[in-house]
C-alpha positions in Angstrom: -11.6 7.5 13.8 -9.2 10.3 13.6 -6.2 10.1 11.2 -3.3 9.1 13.3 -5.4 6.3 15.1 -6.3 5.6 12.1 -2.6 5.5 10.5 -1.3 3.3 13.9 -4.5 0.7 13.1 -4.0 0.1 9.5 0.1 0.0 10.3 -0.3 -2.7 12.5 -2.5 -4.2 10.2 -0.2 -4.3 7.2 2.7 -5.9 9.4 0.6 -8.2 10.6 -0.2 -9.2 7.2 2.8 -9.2 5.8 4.3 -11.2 8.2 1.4 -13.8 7.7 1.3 -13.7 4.0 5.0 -13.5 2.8 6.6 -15.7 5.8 8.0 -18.2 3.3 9.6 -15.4 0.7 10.2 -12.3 2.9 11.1 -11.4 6.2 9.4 -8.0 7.6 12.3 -5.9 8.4 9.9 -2.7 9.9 7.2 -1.3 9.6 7.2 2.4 10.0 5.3 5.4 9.7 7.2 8.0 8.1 8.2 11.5 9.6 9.5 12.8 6.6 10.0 12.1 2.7 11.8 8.6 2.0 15.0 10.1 1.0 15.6 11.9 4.3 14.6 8.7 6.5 17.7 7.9 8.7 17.3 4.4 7.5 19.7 1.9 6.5 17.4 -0.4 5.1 16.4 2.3 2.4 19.8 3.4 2.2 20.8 0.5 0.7 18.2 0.8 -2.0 19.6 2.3 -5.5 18.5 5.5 -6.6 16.5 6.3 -2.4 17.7 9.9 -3.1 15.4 10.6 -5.2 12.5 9.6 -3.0 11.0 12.9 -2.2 7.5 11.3 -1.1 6.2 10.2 2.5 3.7 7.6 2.0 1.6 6.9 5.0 3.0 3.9 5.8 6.0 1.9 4.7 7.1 -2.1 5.3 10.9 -2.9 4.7 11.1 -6.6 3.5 13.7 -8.6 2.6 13.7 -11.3 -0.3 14.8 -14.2 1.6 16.0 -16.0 -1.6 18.0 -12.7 -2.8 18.2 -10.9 0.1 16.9 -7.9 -2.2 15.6 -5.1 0.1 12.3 -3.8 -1.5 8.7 -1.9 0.2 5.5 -2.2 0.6 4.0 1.1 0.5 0.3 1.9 2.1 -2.0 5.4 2.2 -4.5 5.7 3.9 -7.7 8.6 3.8 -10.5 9.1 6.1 -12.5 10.1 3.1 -13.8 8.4 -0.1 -10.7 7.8 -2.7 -10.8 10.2 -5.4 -8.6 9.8 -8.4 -5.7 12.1 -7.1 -5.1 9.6 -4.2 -5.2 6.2 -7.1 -3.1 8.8 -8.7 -0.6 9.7 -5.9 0.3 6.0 -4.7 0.7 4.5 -8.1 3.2 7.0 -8.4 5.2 6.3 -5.4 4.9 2.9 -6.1 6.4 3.5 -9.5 9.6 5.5 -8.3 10.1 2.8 -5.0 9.6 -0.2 -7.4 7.2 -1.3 -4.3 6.4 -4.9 -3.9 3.1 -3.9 -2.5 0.7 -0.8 -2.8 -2.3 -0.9 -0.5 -4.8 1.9 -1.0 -7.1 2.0 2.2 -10.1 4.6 3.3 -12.8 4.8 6.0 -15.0 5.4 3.2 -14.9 3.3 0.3 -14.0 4.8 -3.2 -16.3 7.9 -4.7 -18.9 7.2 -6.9 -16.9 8.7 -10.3 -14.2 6.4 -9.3 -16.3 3.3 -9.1 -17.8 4.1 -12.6 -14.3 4.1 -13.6 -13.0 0.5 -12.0 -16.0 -1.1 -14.0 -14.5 -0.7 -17.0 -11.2 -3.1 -16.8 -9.0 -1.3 -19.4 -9.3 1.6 -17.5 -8.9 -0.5 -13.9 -5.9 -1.8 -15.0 -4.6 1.4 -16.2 -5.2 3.3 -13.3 -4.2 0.5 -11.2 -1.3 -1.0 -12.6 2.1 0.2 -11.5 4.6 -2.7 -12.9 3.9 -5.1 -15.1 1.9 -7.9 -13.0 1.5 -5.5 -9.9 -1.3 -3.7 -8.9 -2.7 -1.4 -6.5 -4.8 -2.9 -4.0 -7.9 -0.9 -3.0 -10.0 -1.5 0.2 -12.4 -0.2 2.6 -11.4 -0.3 6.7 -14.4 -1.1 8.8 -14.4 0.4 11.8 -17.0 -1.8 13.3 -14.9 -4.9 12.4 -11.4 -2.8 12.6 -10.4 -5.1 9.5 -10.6 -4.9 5.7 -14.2 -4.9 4.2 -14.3 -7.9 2.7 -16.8 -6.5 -0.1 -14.9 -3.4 -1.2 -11.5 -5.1 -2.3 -10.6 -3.6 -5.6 -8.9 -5.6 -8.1 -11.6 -8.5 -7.3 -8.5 -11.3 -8.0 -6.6 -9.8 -4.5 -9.5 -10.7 -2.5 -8.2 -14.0 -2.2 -5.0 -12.5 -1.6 -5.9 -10.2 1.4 -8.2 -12.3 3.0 -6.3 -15.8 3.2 
Protein backbone atom coordinates (compact mmCIF):
# COMPACT_ATOMS: atom_id res chain seq x y z
CA UNK A 1 0.00 0.00 0.00
CA UNK A 2 1.48 3.27 -0.93
CA UNK A 3 1.64 6.08 1.67
CA UNK A 4 -1.25 8.35 0.85
CA UNK A 5 -3.71 5.34 0.45
CA UNK A 6 -2.32 4.39 3.26
CA UNK A 7 -2.70 7.91 5.25
CA UNK A 8 -6.66 8.09 3.69
CA UNK A 9 -7.15 4.23 5.25
CA UNK A 10 -5.91 4.65 8.63
CA UNK A 11 -7.71 8.45 8.71
CA UNK A 12 -10.86 6.92 8.20
CA UNK A 13 -10.03 4.47 10.56
CA UNK A 14 -9.30 6.76 13.49
CA UNK A 15 -12.68 8.69 12.93
CA UNK A 16 -14.38 5.87 12.77
CA UNK A 17 -13.06 4.97 16.04
CA UNK A 18 -13.24 7.80 17.67
CA UNK A 19 -16.57 8.35 16.93
CA UNK A 20 -17.43 4.81 18.26
CA UNK A 21 -15.28 4.85 21.33
CA UNK A 22 -15.75 8.46 22.78
CA UNK A 23 -19.55 9.04 21.73
CA UNK A 24 -20.65 9.56 25.30
CA UNK A 25 -17.50 12.17 26.23
CA UNK A 26 -16.55 13.73 22.86
CA UNK A 27 -17.94 14.77 19.80
CA UNK A 28 -15.50 14.35 16.57
CA UNK A 29 -15.29 17.72 15.26
CA UNK A 30 -12.83 16.59 11.99
CA UNK A 31 -10.64 14.61 11.07
CA UNK A 32 -8.12 15.90 8.78
CA UNK A 33 -4.98 15.18 7.19
CA UNK A 34 -2.71 18.01 7.44
CA UNK A 35 -1.09 20.11 4.56
CA UNK A 36 1.06 22.00 6.56
CA UNK A 37 2.45 22.34 10.28
CA UNK A 38 -0.44 22.86 12.94
CA UNK A 39 0.20 26.41 13.54
CA UNK A 40 -0.39 27.37 9.92
CA UNK A 41 -3.70 25.27 9.64
CA UNK A 42 -6.49 27.71 8.66
CA UNK A 43 -8.44 26.13 11.38
CA UNK A 44 -10.63 27.52 13.95
CA UNK A 45 -10.90 24.61 15.99
CA UNK A 46 -7.04 24.75 16.69
CA UNK A 47 -7.18 28.41 16.76
CA UNK A 48 -8.95 28.28 19.73
CA UNK A 49 -6.41 26.17 21.46
CA UNK A 50 -3.74 28.19 23.79
CA UNK A 51 -0.34 28.38 22.83
CA UNK A 52 -1.35 26.57 18.64
CA UNK A 53 1.47 29.08 17.51
CA UNK A 54 3.84 27.23 18.54
CA UNK A 55 2.88 24.08 16.80
CA UNK A 56 5.49 23.78 14.12
CA UNK A 57 4.79 19.99 13.48
CA UNK A 58 2.42 18.16 10.81
CA UNK A 59 1.44 14.89 12.25
CA UNK A 60 0.01 12.56 9.75
CA UNK A 61 -3.19 12.70 10.90
CA UNK A 62 -5.17 14.89 13.26
CA UNK A 63 -8.92 14.38 15.08
CA UNK A 64 -10.51 17.68 16.58
CA UNK A 65 -12.72 16.65 19.56
CA UNK A 66 -14.61 18.38 21.78
CA UNK A 67 -15.16 17.54 25.56
CA UNK A 68 -18.76 17.44 25.74
CA UNK A 69 -18.86 18.07 29.49
CA UNK A 70 -16.31 21.16 29.14
CA UNK A 71 -16.51 21.84 25.75
CA UNK A 72 -12.55 21.85 25.91
CA UNK A 73 -11.22 21.45 22.33
CA UNK A 74 -8.25 18.92 22.49
CA UNK A 75 -6.53 16.23 19.46
CA UNK A 76 -5.90 13.15 18.78
CA UNK A 77 -2.83 12.89 16.98
CA UNK A 78 -1.88 9.68 14.54
CA UNK A 79 1.55 8.82 12.34
CA UNK A 80 1.67 6.45 10.29
CA UNK A 81 4.95 4.57 8.37
CA UNK A 82 5.01 2.01 5.77
CA UNK A 83 8.10 0.70 7.48
CA UNK A 84 8.94 -1.01 10.78
CA UNK A 85 8.87 1.79 13.79
CA UNK A 86 12.25 2.68 14.79
CA UNK A 87 12.91 4.78 17.86
CA UNK A 88 12.93 8.22 15.99
CA UNK A 89 9.27 7.76 15.01
CA UNK A 90 8.27 6.54 19.14
CA UNK A 91 10.40 9.50 19.48
CA UNK A 92 8.77 12.03 17.04
CA UNK A 93 4.99 11.44 18.13
CA UNK A 94 5.53 11.52 21.78
CA UNK A 95 6.79 14.73 21.21
CA UNK A 96 4.01 16.18 19.27
CA UNK A 97 1.80 14.72 21.67
CA UNK A 98 3.65 16.47 24.45
CA UNK A 99 3.55 20.13 22.87
CA UNK A 100 -0.52 19.51 21.66
CA UNK A 101 -1.37 18.03 25.10
CA UNK A 102 -3.10 15.32 22.73
CA UNK A 103 -5.92 13.23 24.13
CA UNK A 104 -4.74 10.40 21.90
CA UNK A 105 -1.41 9.30 20.21
CA UNK A 106 -1.81 6.41 17.79
CA UNK A 107 1.41 5.10 16.37
CA UNK A 108 0.55 2.84 13.27
CA UNK A 109 2.98 0.86 10.53
CA UNK A 110 2.58 -1.70 7.71
CA UNK A 111 5.23 -3.32 9.40
CA UNK A 112 5.19 -3.89 12.94
CA UNK A 113 7.93 -2.35 15.19
CA UNK A 114 11.92 -3.29 14.52
CA UNK A 115 13.42 -5.89 16.27
CA UNK A 116 15.76 -3.23 18.64
CA UNK A 117 12.53 -1.66 19.49
CA UNK A 118 10.75 -4.68 20.56
CA UNK A 119 13.74 -5.67 22.89
CA UNK A 120 13.17 -2.33 24.24
CA UNK A 121 9.12 -2.55 25.00
CA UNK A 122 9.96 -5.77 27.05
CA UNK A 123 11.35 -4.16 29.63
CA UNK A 124 8.36 -1.89 31.23
CA UNK A 125 10.36 0.90 32.79
CA UNK A 126 11.70 1.63 29.60
CA UNK A 127 8.04 1.02 27.77
CA UNK A 128 6.63 3.44 29.88
CA UNK A 129 9.34 5.80 29.42
CA UNK A 130 9.38 5.83 25.83
CA UNK A 131 5.75 5.63 25.74
CA UNK A 132 4.37 7.86 28.16
CA UNK A 133 3.62 11.40 27.15
CA UNK A 134 1.36 12.78 30.26
CA UNK A 135 0.83 11.35 33.22
CA UNK A 136 -1.79 8.37 32.63
CA UNK A 137 -1.48 8.74 28.69
CA UNK A 138 0.29 6.72 26.44
CA UNK A 139 1.27 6.10 23.00
CA UNK A 140 -0.58 3.47 21.34
CA UNK A 141 1.39 1.31 19.05
CA UNK A 142 -0.09 -1.08 16.35
CA UNK A 143 0.37 -2.92 13.20
CA UNK A 144 -2.24 -2.21 10.05
CA UNK A 145 -3.06 -5.40 8.25
CA UNK A 146 -3.51 -5.00 4.86
CA UNK A 147 -5.11 -8.29 4.38
CA UNK A 148 -7.76 -7.48 7.06
CA UNK A 149 -7.34 -3.41 6.40
CA UNK A 150 -7.77 -3.19 10.35
CA UNK A 151 -5.48 -3.14 13.37
CA UNK A 152 -3.51 -6.42 14.06
CA UNK A 153 -4.95 -7.51 16.88
CA UNK A 154 -1.56 -9.14 18.09
CA UNK A 155 0.81 -6.28 17.75
CA UNK A 156 -1.02 -3.60 20.11
CA UNK A 157 1.66 -2.09 22.14
CA UNK A 158 0.90 -1.10 25.56
CA UNK A 159 -0.92 -4.67 26.04
CA UNK A 160 -3.70 -2.83 28.56
CA UNK A 161 -5.01 -0.65 25.12
CA UNK A 162 -5.90 -3.82 23.45
CA UNK A 163 -9.02 -3.78 25.10
CA UNK A 164 -9.24 -0.26 24.32
CA UNK A 165 -8.81 -0.46 20.53
CA UNK A 166 -10.56 -3.41 19.91
CA UNK A 167 -13.97 -2.88 21.91
Amino acid sequence: MDKNTFTQTVRNWLEKFLKKHLADSHEVLEVLIPESSLSKLNNEHIKSIADYSSWDFKPDVIAILQQKDTEKITLAILNRSNSALSLKEIGEINLYAKLCGAEFAFLTSLNGISSEVSLLLIEDEIRERLLEYSPNKNIIIFSWSEADNNVDSKSIVPLDAKKFLLS
